[in-house]
N, C-alpha and C positions, 0 to 999 in steps of 0.2 A: 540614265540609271542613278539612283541616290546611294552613289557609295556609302556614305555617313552610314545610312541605314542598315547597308547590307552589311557592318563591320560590327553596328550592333546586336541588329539580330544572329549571326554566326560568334558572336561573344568573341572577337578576335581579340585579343589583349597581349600583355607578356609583354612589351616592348613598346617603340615608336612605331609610326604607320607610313608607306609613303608609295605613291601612287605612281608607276613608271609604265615602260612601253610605248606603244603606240599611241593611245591614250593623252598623251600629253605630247605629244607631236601634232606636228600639223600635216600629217602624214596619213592620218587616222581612216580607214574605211567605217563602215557600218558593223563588218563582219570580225572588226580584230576585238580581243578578245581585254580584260583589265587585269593589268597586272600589279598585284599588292604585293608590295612587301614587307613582311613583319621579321625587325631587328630584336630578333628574341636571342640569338644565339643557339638555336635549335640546329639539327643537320639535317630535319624532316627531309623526303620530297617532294616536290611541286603536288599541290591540292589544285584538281578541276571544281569549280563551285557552279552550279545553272544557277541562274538570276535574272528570272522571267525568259525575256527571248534574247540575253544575253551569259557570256561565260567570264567568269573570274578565277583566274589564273592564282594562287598563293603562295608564294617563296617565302621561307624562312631563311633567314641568314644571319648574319653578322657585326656589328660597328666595326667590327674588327679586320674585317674583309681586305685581303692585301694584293688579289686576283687583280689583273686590270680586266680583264675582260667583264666581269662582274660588276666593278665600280664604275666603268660606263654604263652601264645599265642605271646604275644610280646618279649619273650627271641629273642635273634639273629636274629631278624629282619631285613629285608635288606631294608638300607635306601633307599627312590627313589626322596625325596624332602625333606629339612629341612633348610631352608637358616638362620632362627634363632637358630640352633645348638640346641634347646629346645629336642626335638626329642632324639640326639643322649647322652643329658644327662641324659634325662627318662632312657634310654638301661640300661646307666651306671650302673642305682641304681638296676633294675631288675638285672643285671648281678654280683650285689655283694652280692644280696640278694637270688640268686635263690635258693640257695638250702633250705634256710629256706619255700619257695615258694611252693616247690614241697611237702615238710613236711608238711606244714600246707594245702595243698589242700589234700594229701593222707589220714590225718585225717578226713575231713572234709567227703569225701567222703564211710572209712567205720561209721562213723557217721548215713549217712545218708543212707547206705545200711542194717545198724542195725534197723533205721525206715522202712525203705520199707520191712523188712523180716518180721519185728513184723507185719506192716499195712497187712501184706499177709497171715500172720496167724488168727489176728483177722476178716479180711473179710471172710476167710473160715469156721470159725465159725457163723458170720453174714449171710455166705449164702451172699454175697455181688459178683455178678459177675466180679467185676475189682481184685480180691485178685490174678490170676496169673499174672495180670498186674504189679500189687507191687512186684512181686516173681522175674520177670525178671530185673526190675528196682534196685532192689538187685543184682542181679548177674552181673550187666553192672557197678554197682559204686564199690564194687566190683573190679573190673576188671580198673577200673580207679583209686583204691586207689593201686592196686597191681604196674601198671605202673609207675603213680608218682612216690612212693619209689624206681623207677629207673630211674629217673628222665626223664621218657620218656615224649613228650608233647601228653595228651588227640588228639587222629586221629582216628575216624571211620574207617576210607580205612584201616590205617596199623597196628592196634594197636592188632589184633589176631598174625599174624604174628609174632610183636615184642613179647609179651607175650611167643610163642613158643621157643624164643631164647635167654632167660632170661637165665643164669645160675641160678642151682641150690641152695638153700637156705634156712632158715628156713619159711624162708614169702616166695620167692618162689613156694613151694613143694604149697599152698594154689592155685597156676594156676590149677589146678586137679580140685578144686571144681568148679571153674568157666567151664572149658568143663564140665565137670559131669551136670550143672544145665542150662546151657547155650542152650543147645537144637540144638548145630551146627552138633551132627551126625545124623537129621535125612533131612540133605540140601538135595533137589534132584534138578534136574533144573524143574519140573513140580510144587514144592513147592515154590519154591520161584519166578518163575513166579507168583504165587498169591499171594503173602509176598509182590511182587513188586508193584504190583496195588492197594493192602492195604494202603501200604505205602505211595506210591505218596498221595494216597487221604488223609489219615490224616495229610500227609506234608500241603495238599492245605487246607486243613481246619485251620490248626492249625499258620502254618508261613506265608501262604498267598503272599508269592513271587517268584513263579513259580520255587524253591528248586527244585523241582518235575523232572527237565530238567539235572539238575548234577545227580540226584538220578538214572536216565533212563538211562546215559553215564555212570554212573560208574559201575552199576548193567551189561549191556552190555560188559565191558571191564572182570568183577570178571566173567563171563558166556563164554565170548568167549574163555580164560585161566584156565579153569576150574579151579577157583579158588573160589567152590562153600562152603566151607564153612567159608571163609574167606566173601563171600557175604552176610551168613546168618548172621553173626555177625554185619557186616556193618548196615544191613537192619536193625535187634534189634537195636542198639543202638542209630542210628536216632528216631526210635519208643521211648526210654526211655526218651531221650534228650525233645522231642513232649509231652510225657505222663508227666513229670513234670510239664509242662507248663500249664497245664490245672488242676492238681490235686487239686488245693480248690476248684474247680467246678464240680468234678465227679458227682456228686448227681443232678444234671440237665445237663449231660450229657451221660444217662443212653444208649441213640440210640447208641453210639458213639463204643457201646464193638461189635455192628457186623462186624467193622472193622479191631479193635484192636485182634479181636478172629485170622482172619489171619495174617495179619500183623508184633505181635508179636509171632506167631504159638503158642498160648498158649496151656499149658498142663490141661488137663481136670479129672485128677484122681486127689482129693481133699488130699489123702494120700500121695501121692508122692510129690505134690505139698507143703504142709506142712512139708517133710521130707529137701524137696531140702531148703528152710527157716529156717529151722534148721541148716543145715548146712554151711549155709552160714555167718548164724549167729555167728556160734561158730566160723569160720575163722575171721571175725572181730574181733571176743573176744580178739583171740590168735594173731592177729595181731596188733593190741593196746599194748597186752599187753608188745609184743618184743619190740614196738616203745619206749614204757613207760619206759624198763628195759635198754635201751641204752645208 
């Protein structure tokens, strides 16, 4: 694809340019998707662009960006417009700082997978239909804080993959709980055909910018290479990334679990379900606590 092109013709302007994602990994399928980002300072959100038989992804953000999780996104960034060099000094500071970056987002996120295990405990006792929702949302941040600590960048598409090729480790050996609670052995292609259609539709409800259309090409490409449980992880943690977004509004969003029931293939045995929360839990414990003793 000639990016250059595609920035002119869509008149992208307002700021510096810079080209991130999968894209600039060595990671990259056919099927992912390009993600630009324009440092306009804008708060827009994400623009789907088609670009022949490829899709372009468009974030508007910030110089000013203090998120870590964000500004790994921007590690190694491939500049494509910056005539005030502003841009490639941002890189700089990300680049002196990353590893503290990835620290403090790995915390952050068994943090919040300590919440979502506890949230998935107490809704199973509330008798609350969203508690395997919280259960999964655990085992995805999780799986996010396991990566960081090798300094992988958060990628839906590759990030099971990457996981399976982690050497082994004390925080490593904790990859086990995530398959264990993950739910990717029970991928068929007739299940995740309806994980797929789940999906899209809580995409369309929730981001509301035709997402839906990367999620159908990417889903297609993990199906056609049967790289089917590599899909089913993909699909969760879109669904997680989604289920966040909405979480202070569960409670007048009650319609919303006939969705989430396929989509995330949630587990229906209340005992197990609360065993896999426990164990997840206790991996954060033990994973804090290596971070802490280092």
């Amino acid at each position: 694809m000639e990016i250059q092109k595609f920035i002119k013709e869509n008149q992208l302007s307002g700021g510096p340019i810079g080209l991130g994602g999968c894209r600039i990994s060595e990671l990259s399928f056919d099927s992912c998707d390009y993600d630009l980002f324009i440092f306009d300072g804008k708060s827009e959100p994400a623009k789907i662009v088609k670009a022949g038989d490829d899709f372009v992804t468009i974030h508007h953000t910030s110089l000013s960006e203090t998120n870590s999780e964000k500004l790994l996104q921007y590690h190694k960034l491939e500049i494509l417009q910056d005539e005030s060099w502003d841009l490639r000094m941002f890189l700089s500071k990300i680049e002196e700082k990353h590893t503290s970056l990835y620290s403090d987002f790995a915390k952050n996120c068994l943090i919040e997978s300590q919440f979502c295990s506890q949230k998935a405990m107490e809704s199973i006792q509330s008798l609350d239909v969203f508690a395997p929702c919280w259960q999964k949302c655990a085992t995805y941040y999780l799986a996010k804080a396991i990566s960081s600590i090798n300094n992988l960048r958060p990628s839906p598409s590759h990030m099971l993959d990457s996981l399976r090729k982690l050497k082994k480790n004390t925080i490593n050996e904790h990859i086990s709980i995530v398959m264990q609670t993950v739910g990717i052995e029970r991928a068929t292609p007739t299940l995740l055909e309806r994980m797929l259609k789940s999906t899209i539709g809580f995409s369309d409800i929730v981001e509301k910018n035709n997402y839906s259309q990367i999620i159908q090409q990417k889903y297609d490409f993990f199906v056609k290479n049967s790289m089917l449980s590599d899909c089913y992880f993909y699909l969760g943690y879109l669904n997680q990334e989604n289920f966040v977004k909405i979480k202070d509004s569960l409670n007048r969003e009650q319609d919303l679990m006939h969705i989430l029931k396929v989509a995330f293939d949630v587990e229906a045995d209340s005992n197990l379900l609360e065993q896999q929360s426990t164990q997840v839990q206790k991996s954060c414990n033990d994973i804090l606590g290596i971070l802490s003793s280092a």
